[in-house]
DRENMAR-634031 format. One record per residue (C-alpha): residue in one letter; x, y, z. Coordinates in steps of 0.05 Angstrom, whole numbers, plus 5000, padded with zeros to 4 digits. Layout:
AXYZ
...
This chain:
X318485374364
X314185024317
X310485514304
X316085984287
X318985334231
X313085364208
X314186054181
X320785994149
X321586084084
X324985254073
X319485034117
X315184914044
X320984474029
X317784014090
X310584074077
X309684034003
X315183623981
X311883263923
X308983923896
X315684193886
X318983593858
X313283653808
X314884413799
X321184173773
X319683593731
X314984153697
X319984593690
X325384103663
X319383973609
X318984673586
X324684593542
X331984583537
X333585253567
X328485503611
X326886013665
X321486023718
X319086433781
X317385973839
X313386283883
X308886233955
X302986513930
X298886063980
X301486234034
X300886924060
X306186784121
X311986674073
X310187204028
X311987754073
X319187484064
X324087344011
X319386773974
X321486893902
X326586523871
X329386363794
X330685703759
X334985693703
X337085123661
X341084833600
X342384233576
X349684133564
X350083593510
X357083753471
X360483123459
X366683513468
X369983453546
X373584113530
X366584433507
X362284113557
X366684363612
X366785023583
X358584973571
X358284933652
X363085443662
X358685893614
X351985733674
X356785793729
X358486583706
X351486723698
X348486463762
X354786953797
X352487423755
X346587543793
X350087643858
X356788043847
X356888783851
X356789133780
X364289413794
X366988683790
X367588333715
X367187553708
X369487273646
X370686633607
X376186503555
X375885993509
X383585893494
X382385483434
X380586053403
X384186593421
X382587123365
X375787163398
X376286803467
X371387093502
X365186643506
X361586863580
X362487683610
X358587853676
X360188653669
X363488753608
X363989493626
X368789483683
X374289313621
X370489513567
X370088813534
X365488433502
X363787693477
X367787443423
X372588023435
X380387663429
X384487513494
X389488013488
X384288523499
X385688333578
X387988893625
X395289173625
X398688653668
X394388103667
X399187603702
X394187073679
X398587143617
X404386863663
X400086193680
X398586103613
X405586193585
X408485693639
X409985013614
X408284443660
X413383823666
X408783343645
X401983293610
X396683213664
X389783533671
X389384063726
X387984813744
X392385353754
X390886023798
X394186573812
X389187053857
X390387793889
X393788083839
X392988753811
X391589013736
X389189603702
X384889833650
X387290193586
X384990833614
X388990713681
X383590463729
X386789943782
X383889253789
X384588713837
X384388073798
X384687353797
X385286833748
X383886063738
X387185733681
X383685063665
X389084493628
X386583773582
X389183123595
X395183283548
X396683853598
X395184473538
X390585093567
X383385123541
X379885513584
X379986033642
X375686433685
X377587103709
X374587653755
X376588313760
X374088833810
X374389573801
X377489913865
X376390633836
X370290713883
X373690433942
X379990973935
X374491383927
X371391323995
X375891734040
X374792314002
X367392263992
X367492154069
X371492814076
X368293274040
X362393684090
X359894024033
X359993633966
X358294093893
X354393753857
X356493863777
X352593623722
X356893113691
X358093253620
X354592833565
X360992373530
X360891953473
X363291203499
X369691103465
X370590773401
X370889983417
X377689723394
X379389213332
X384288703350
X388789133299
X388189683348
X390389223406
X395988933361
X399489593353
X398089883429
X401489303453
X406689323402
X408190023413
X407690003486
X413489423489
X417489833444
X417490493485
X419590033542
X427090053508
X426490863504
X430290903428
X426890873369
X427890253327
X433290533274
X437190613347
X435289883384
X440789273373
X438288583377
X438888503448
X434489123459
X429788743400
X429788063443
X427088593499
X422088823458
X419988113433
X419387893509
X415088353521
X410688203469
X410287453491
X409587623558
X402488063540
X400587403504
X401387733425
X403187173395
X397086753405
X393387183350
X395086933288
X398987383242
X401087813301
X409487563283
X408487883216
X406088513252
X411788503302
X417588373248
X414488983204
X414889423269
X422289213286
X425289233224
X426388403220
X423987893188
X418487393210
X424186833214
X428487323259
X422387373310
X421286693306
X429386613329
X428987123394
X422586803413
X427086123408
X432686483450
X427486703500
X425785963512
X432585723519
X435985973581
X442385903558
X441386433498
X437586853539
X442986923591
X447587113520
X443587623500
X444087893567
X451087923562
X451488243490
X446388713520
X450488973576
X455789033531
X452989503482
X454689063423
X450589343364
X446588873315
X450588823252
X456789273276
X461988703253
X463688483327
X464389213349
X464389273421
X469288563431
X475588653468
X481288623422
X484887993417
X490287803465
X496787753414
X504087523438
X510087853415
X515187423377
X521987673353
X522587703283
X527987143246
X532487533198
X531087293125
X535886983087
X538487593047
X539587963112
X543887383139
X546887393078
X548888143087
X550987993156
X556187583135
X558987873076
X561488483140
Protein backbone atom coordinates (compact mmCIF):
# COMPACT_ATOMS: atom_id res chain seq x y z
CA UNK A 1 0.00 0.00 0.00
CA UNK A 2 2.82 2.25 0.52
CA UNK A 3 4.47 1.31 -1.94
CA UNK A 4 1.69 1.73 -4.43
CA UNK A 5 1.29 5.88 -2.82
CA UNK A 6 4.40 6.09 -3.46
CA UNK A 7 3.80 5.93 -7.14
CA UNK A 8 0.95 8.24 -7.60
CA UNK A 9 1.24 10.95 -9.48
CA UNK A 10 0.18 13.67 -6.01
CA UNK A 11 2.48 11.58 -4.05
CA UNK A 12 5.44 14.43 -5.15
CA UNK A 13 3.02 16.78 -3.52
CA UNK A 14 4.18 14.76 -0.08
CA UNK A 15 7.75 14.27 -0.62
CA UNK A 16 9.02 17.47 -2.11
CA UNK A 17 6.86 19.99 -0.80
CA UNK A 18 9.31 22.88 -0.50
CA UNK A 19 10.62 22.23 -4.04
CA UNK A 20 7.36 22.89 -5.49
CA UNK A 21 6.36 25.84 -3.40
CA UNK A 22 9.66 27.16 -4.80
CA UNK A 23 8.58 26.10 -8.39
CA UNK A 24 5.96 28.52 -7.96
CA UNK A 25 7.46 31.42 -6.29
CA UNK A 26 9.81 31.09 -9.57
CA UNK A 27 7.26 31.06 -11.66
CA UNK A 28 5.17 33.98 -10.11
CA UNK A 29 8.76 35.81 -10.74
CA UNK A 30 8.81 35.23 -14.38
CA UNK A 31 6.59 38.04 -15.04
CA UNK A 32 3.14 39.19 -15.07
CA UNK A 33 1.63 36.62 -17.42
CA UNK A 34 3.52 33.54 -17.54
CA UNK A 35 3.40 29.86 -18.58
CA UNK A 36 5.43 26.91 -17.45
CA UNK A 37 5.64 22.98 -17.84
CA UNK A 38 6.06 21.27 -14.46
CA UNK A 39 7.38 18.20 -14.88
CA UNK A 40 8.78 14.63 -13.05
CA UNK A 41 11.74 14.36 -14.80
CA UNK A 42 13.42 12.70 -11.71
CA UNK A 43 11.47 10.30 -11.23
CA UNK A 44 11.11 7.57 -13.72
CA UNK A 45 7.90 5.93 -11.76
CA UNK A 46 5.72 8.94 -12.32
CA UNK A 47 6.80 9.51 -15.71
CA UNK A 48 5.09 6.58 -17.16
CA UNK A 49 1.88 8.47 -16.17
CA UNK A 50 0.15 11.65 -16.75
CA UNK A 51 3.18 13.91 -15.03
CA UNK A 52 2.88 17.06 -17.19
CA UNK A 53 0.96 19.81 -16.23
CA UNK A 54 0.57 23.84 -17.26
CA UNK A 55 0.65 26.97 -15.10
CA UNK A 56 -0.78 29.96 -16.32
CA UNK A 57 -1.02 33.26 -14.69
CA UNK A 58 -2.13 37.04 -14.78
CA UNK A 59 -2.13 39.52 -12.66
CA UNK A 60 -5.48 41.18 -12.48
CA UNK A 61 -4.80 44.76 -11.30
CA UNK A 62 -7.86 46.97 -12.92
CA UNK A 63 -9.02 49.29 -10.37
CA UNK A 64 -12.31 48.78 -11.90
CA UNK A 65 -14.75 45.95 -9.90
CA UNK A 66 -16.71 45.66 -13.18
CA UNK A 67 -13.23 45.08 -15.15
CA UNK A 68 -11.51 43.07 -12.58
CA UNK A 69 -14.41 40.70 -12.48
CA UNK A 70 -14.47 40.51 -16.07
CA UNK A 71 -10.35 40.16 -16.08
CA UNK A 72 -11.10 36.71 -14.08
CA UNK A 73 -13.78 35.76 -16.17
CA UNK A 74 -11.39 36.27 -19.25
CA UNK A 75 -8.71 33.21 -17.17
CA UNK A 76 -11.70 31.28 -16.22
CA UNK A 77 -12.66 30.80 -20.25
CA UNK A 78 -9.26 29.96 -21.06
CA UNK A 79 -8.42 27.37 -18.45
CA UNK A 80 -12.12 25.61 -19.85
CA UNK A 81 -10.79 26.11 -22.90
CA UNK A 82 -8.40 23.44 -22.57
CA UNK A 83 -10.89 20.85 -21.53
CA UNK A 84 -14.21 21.28 -23.59
CA UNK A 85 -14.71 19.52 -26.81
CA UNK A 86 -14.09 21.80 -29.96
CA UNK A 87 -18.02 21.52 -30.93
CA UNK A 88 -18.91 23.63 -27.73
CA UNK A 89 -18.13 27.70 -27.86
CA UNK A 90 -17.45 29.68 -24.55
CA UNK A 91 -17.71 33.23 -24.72
CA UNK A 92 -17.54 36.47 -22.73
CA UNK A 93 -19.53 39.70 -23.30
CA UNK A 94 -18.59 42.72 -22.08
CA UNK A 95 -22.09 44.58 -22.00
CA UNK A 96 -20.63 47.91 -21.47
CA UNK A 97 -19.70 47.79 -24.71
CA UNK A 98 -21.96 46.29 -26.76
CA UNK A 99 -20.86 47.37 -30.38
CA UNK A 100 -17.96 45.01 -29.80
CA UNK A 101 -18.77 42.86 -26.66
CA UNK A 102 -16.95 40.09 -27.16
CA UNK A 103 -13.72 40.17 -25.02
CA UNK A 104 -12.91 36.00 -24.33
CA UNK A 105 -14.15 33.01 -27.33
CA UNK A 106 -13.08 29.33 -26.62
CA UNK A 107 -14.22 28.05 -30.34
CA UNK A 108 -15.19 30.91 -32.16
CA UNK A 109 -16.03 28.57 -35.06
CA UNK A 110 -18.98 26.74 -33.72
CA UNK A 111 -20.90 30.47 -34.38
CA UNK A 112 -18.54 31.92 -36.47
CA UNK A 113 -17.60 34.78 -34.10
CA UNK A 114 -14.78 36.45 -33.13
CA UNK A 115 -13.32 38.91 -30.37
CA UNK A 116 -14.49 42.30 -30.50
CA UNK A 117 -17.25 41.13 -32.79
CA UNK A 118 -20.80 43.11 -31.33
CA UNK A 119 -23.42 41.14 -29.21
CA UNK A 120 -26.03 40.95 -31.59
CA UNK A 121 -23.92 38.68 -33.62
CA UNK A 122 -25.41 35.88 -30.98
CA UNK A 123 -27.32 32.89 -32.41
CA UNK A 124 -31.01 33.19 -33.67
CA UNK A 125 -32.89 32.88 -30.42
CA UNK A 126 -30.48 33.60 -27.94
CA UNK A 127 -32.94 33.78 -24.94
CA UNK A 128 -29.94 35.30 -23.10
CA UNK A 129 -31.42 38.40 -24.80
CA UNK A 130 -34.57 37.73 -22.53
CA UNK A 131 -32.34 37.95 -19.15
CA UNK A 132 -30.82 40.84 -20.25
CA UNK A 133 -33.96 42.71 -21.31
CA UNK A 134 -35.67 41.84 -17.86
CA UNK A 135 -35.74 44.59 -15.40
CA UNK A 136 -35.12 43.62 -11.81
CA UNK A 137 -37.32 45.34 -8.88
CA UNK A 138 -34.60 46.72 -7.24
CA UNK A 139 -30.88 47.50 -7.77
CA UNK A 140 -28.90 44.71 -6.19
CA UNK A 141 -25.78 42.84 -7.46
CA UNK A 142 -26.48 39.26 -8.61
CA UNK A 143 -26.41 36.69 -11.52
CA UNK A 144 -28.99 35.59 -13.73
CA UNK A 145 -29.11 32.04 -15.71
CA UNK A 146 -31.14 30.68 -17.87
CA UNK A 147 -29.49 27.02 -19.01
CA UNK A 148 -30.82 24.20 -21.60
CA UNK A 149 -32.06 26.14 -24.03
CA UNK A 150 -31.75 25.80 -27.63
CA UNK A 151 -30.39 28.30 -30.48
CA UNK A 152 -29.16 28.15 -33.87
CA UNK A 153 -26.62 29.37 -36.06
CA UNK A 154 -27.28 31.66 -39.12
CA UNK A 155 -26.83 28.78 -41.33
CA UNK A 156 -29.45 26.65 -39.31
CA UNK A 157 -27.20 24.42 -37.08
CA UNK A 158 -29.08 23.66 -33.59
CA UNK A 159 -27.35 24.53 -30.38
CA UNK A 160 -27.93 23.72 -26.86
CA UNK A 161 -27.09 26.75 -24.88
CA UNK A 162 -26.83 28.42 -21.68
CA UNK A 163 -26.28 31.76 -20.47
CA UNK A 164 -25.04 33.68 -17.26
CA UNK A 165 -25.83 37.30 -17.07
CA UNK A 166 -23.58 39.02 -14.42
CA UNK A 167 -25.51 42.54 -12.72
CA UNK A 168 -23.40 45.75 -10.54
CA UNK A 169 -24.41 46.96 -7.36
CA UNK A 170 -26.91 49.36 -9.14
CA UNK A 171 -28.50 46.17 -10.54
CA UNK A 172 -27.42 47.21 -14.66
CA UNK A 173 -25.86 44.05 -16.77
CA UNK A 174 -22.12 44.20 -17.49
CA UNK A 175 -21.12 41.07 -18.27
CA UNK A 176 -22.08 37.43 -19.29
CA UNK A 177 -20.70 34.19 -20.08
CA UNK A 178 -22.24 31.89 -22.53
CA UNK A 179 -21.61 28.35 -23.94
CA UNK A 180 -22.99 26.93 -26.79
CA UNK A 181 -22.64 23.31 -27.99
CA UNK A 182 -23.07 22.12 -31.49
CA UNK A 183 -25.47 19.01 -31.59
CA UNK A 184 -25.04 18.53 -35.44
CA UNK A 185 -22.64 15.57 -34.72
CA UNK A 186 -24.79 14.08 -32.16
CA UNK A 187 -28.03 13.95 -34.73
CA UNK A 188 -25.49 12.76 -36.74
CA UNK A 189 -24.76 9.56 -34.95
CA UNK A 190 -27.66 7.27 -35.76
CA UNK A 191 -27.00 7.49 -39.21
CA UNK A 192 -23.28 7.12 -39.20
CA UNK A 193 -24.14 4.07 -36.99
CA UNK A 194 -26.50 2.78 -39.78
CA UNK A 195 -24.78 2.97 -42.62
CA UNK A 196 -22.73 -0.80 -43.31
CA UNK A 197 -21.08 0.60 -46.14
CA UNK A 198 -20.17 4.34 -45.90
CA UNK A 199 -18.75 6.28 -49.59
CA UNK A 200 -16.32 8.12 -48.89
CA UNK A 201 -16.47 11.56 -51.14
CA UNK A 202 -13.84 14.02 -51.30
CA UNK A 203 -15.32 17.00 -49.77
CA UNK A 204 -15.17 19.88 -51.97
CA UNK A 205 -12.63 22.74 -51.34
CA UNK A 206 -15.09 26.05 -50.09
CA UNK A 207 -14.18 29.47 -49.47
CA UNK A 208 -15.21 30.24 -45.52
CA UNK A 209 -17.89 32.72 -45.89
CA UNK A 210 -17.42 36.32 -45.87
CA UNK A 211 -17.34 37.38 -41.95
CA UNK A 212 -20.23 39.83 -41.32
CA UNK A 213 -20.10 43.81 -40.43
CA UNK A 214 -22.37 44.76 -37.78
CA UNK A 215 -24.20 46.59 -40.86
CA UNK A 216 -24.76 43.17 -42.18
CA UNK A 217 -26.22 41.95 -38.86
CA UNK A 218 -28.30 45.25 -38.55
CA UNK A 219 -30.25 44.55 -41.70
CA UNK A 220 -30.59 40.49 -41.27
CA UNK A 221 -32.17 41.13 -38.16
CA UNK A 222 -34.15 43.93 -39.38
CA UNK A 223 -35.37 42.13 -42.29
CA UNK A 224 -35.93 38.94 -40.55
CA UNK A 225 -38.48 40.81 -37.87
CA UNK A 226 -40.12 42.35 -40.76
CA UNK A 227 -40.92 39.11 -42.74
CA UNK A 228 -42.33 37.95 -39.42
CA UNK A 229 -45.58 40.28 -40.30
CA UNK A 230 -45.72 38.60 -43.99
CA UNK A 231 -46.70 42.29 -45.91
CA UNK A 232 -44.41 44.48 -47.09
CA UNK A 233 -44.09 47.79 -45.28
CA UNK A 234 -46.27 50.14 -47.73
CA UNK A 235 -48.99 47.29 -46.42
CA UNK A 236 -48.11 47.05 -42.33
CA UNK A 237 -50.31 49.51 -39.85
CA UNK A 238 -48.75 50.55 -36.71
CA UNK A 239 -49.81 47.74 -34.75
CA UNK A 240 -48.15 45.35 -37.28
CA UNK A 241 -45.01 48.15 -36.90
CA UNK A 242 -45.09 47.79 -32.91
CA UNK A 243 -44.68 43.88 -33.98
CA UNK A 244 -41.95 44.53 -35.93
CA UNK A 245 -40.25 46.90 -33.33
CA UNK A 246 -40.69 44.01 -30.63
CA UNK A 247 -39.00 41.95 -32.42
CA UNK A 248 -36.19 43.99 -32.89
CA UNK A 249 -35.85 44.59 -29.04
CA UNK A 250 -36.34 41.28 -28.30
CA UNK A 251 -32.96 40.19 -30.66
CA UNK A 252 -31.27 42.97 -28.50
CA UNK A 253 -30.98 45.74 -31.76
CA UNK A 254 -31.19 48.47 -29.94
CA UNK A 255 -28.13 48.23 -27.84
CA UNK A 256 -25.98 49.19 -30.98
CA UNK A 257 -25.96 52.62 -31.27
CA UNK A 258 -27.59 54.14 -34.35
CA UNK A 259 -29.49 50.89 -34.89
CA UNK A 260 -33.23 53.27 -34.21
CA UNK A 261 -32.17 55.34 -37.17
CA UNK A 262 -31.76 52.13 -39.14
CA UNK A 263 -35.03 50.67 -38.00
CA UNK A 264 -37.20 54.01 -38.61
CA UNK A 265 -35.51 54.20 -42.32
CA UNK A 266 -36.70 50.49 -42.86
CA UNK A 267 -40.35 51.14 -41.53
CA UNK A 268 -41.11 54.15 -43.02
CA UNK A 269 -41.16 56.27 -39.41
CA UNK A 270 -39.35 58.45 -37.86
CA UNK A 271 -36.66 57.93 -35.13
CA UNK A 272 -39.16 59.66 -32.53
CA UNK A 273 -42.00 57.20 -33.71
CA UNK A 274 -39.67 54.09 -32.78
CA UNK A 275 -38.69 55.64 -29.84
CA UNK A 276 -42.83 55.80 -28.97
CA UNK A 277 -43.63 51.86 -29.79
CA UNK A 278 -40.58 50.94 -27.90
CA UNK A 279 -42.35 53.18 -25.02
CA UNK A 280 -45.70 51.29 -25.66
CA UNK A 281 -43.89 47.98 -25.50
CA UNK A 282 -42.81 48.87 -21.95
CA UNK A 283 -46.04 49.96 -20.73
CA UNK A 284 -48.51 47.17 -20.45
CA UNK A 285 -51.31 49.06 -20.66
CA UNK A 286 -50.42 50.39 -24.35
CA UNK A 287 -49.27 47.24 -25.32
CA UNK A 288 -52.51 45.51 -24.50
CA UNK A 289 -54.04 48.71 -26.93
CA UNK A 290 -52.19 47.98 -29.64
CA UNK A 291 -53.31 44.56 -29.33
CA UNK A 292 -56.68 45.57 -29.59
CA UNK A 293 -56.23 48.04 -32.65
CA UNK A 294 -54.36 45.05 -34.08
CA UNK A 295 -57.09 42.60 -33.95
CA UNK A 296 -59.22 45.08 -35.27
CA UNK A 297 -57.55 45.82 -38.44
CA UNK A 298 -57.46 49.53 -37.83
CA UNK A 299 -54.98 50.99 -40.39
CA UNK A 300 -52.24 53.65 -39.39
CA UNK A 301 -53.48 56.96 -40.57
CA UNK A 302 -56.99 55.71 -42.08
CA UNK A 303 -58.94 58.60 -40.04
CA UNK A 304 -60.45 56.07 -37.42
CA UNK A 305 -61.43 53.62 -40.19
CA UNK A 306 -62.29 50.35 -38.84
CA UNK A 307 -64.36 52.11 -35.44
CA UNK A 308 -67.87 51.08 -34.99
CA UNK A 309 -70.10 53.84 -35.92
CA UNK A 310 -71.48 55.88 -33.22
CA UNK A 311 -74.51 54.91 -31.32
CA UNK A 312 -77.07 58.03 -32.26
CA UNK A 313 -80.75 58.38 -30.65
CA UNK A 314 -83.55 59.43 -32.67
CA UNK A 315 -85.36 62.61 -31.64
CA UNK A 316 -88.53 63.96 -33.30
CA UNK A 317 -88.05 66.99 -34.98
CA UNK A 318 -89.96 70.47 -33.35
CA UNK A 319 -91.85 72.25 -36.15
CA UNK A 320 -90.20 75.74 -36.74
CA UNK A 321 -91.93 78.69 -36.22
CA UNK A 322 -93.07 79.41 -39.86
CA UNK A 323 -94.54 75.91 -40.04
CA UNK A 324 -96.61 76.54 -36.83
CA UNK A 325 -97.37 79.53 -38.22
CA UNK A 326 -98.86 77.75 -41.38
CA UNK A 327 -100.60 75.37 -39.19
CA UNK A 328 -102.65 77.81 -37.81
CA UNK A 329 -103.47 80.07 -40.47
CA UNK A 330 -105.75 76.29 -41.75
Amino acid sequence: MRGDANRSPWSRLLREPVKIVVEWQILRAAGSESTRDVTTSGDPALKSQTTEFVITEKNVDAQDEEQRIIDVLASVLEGLGSVVGSNTELILHDLRHPDHSTVALVNGHVTGRRIGDPIIAAPVEDKGFDLLLRKRPAPQPMTSTIAQYQSRTRDGRELASTTVLLRNRKGQPFASVCANADLTEFQMLAAVLGRLTPRQETPKATEPPEHPTVDDLIEDIIAGAMATVGKPVTLMDKAQKVRVVAELQRRGLFMIKGAADRVAAALRVTRFTVYNYLDALSDPAEGRDVAKRSGAGKAEGSGGAGKPPPKTRKVAAKPSPSARGRSHSR
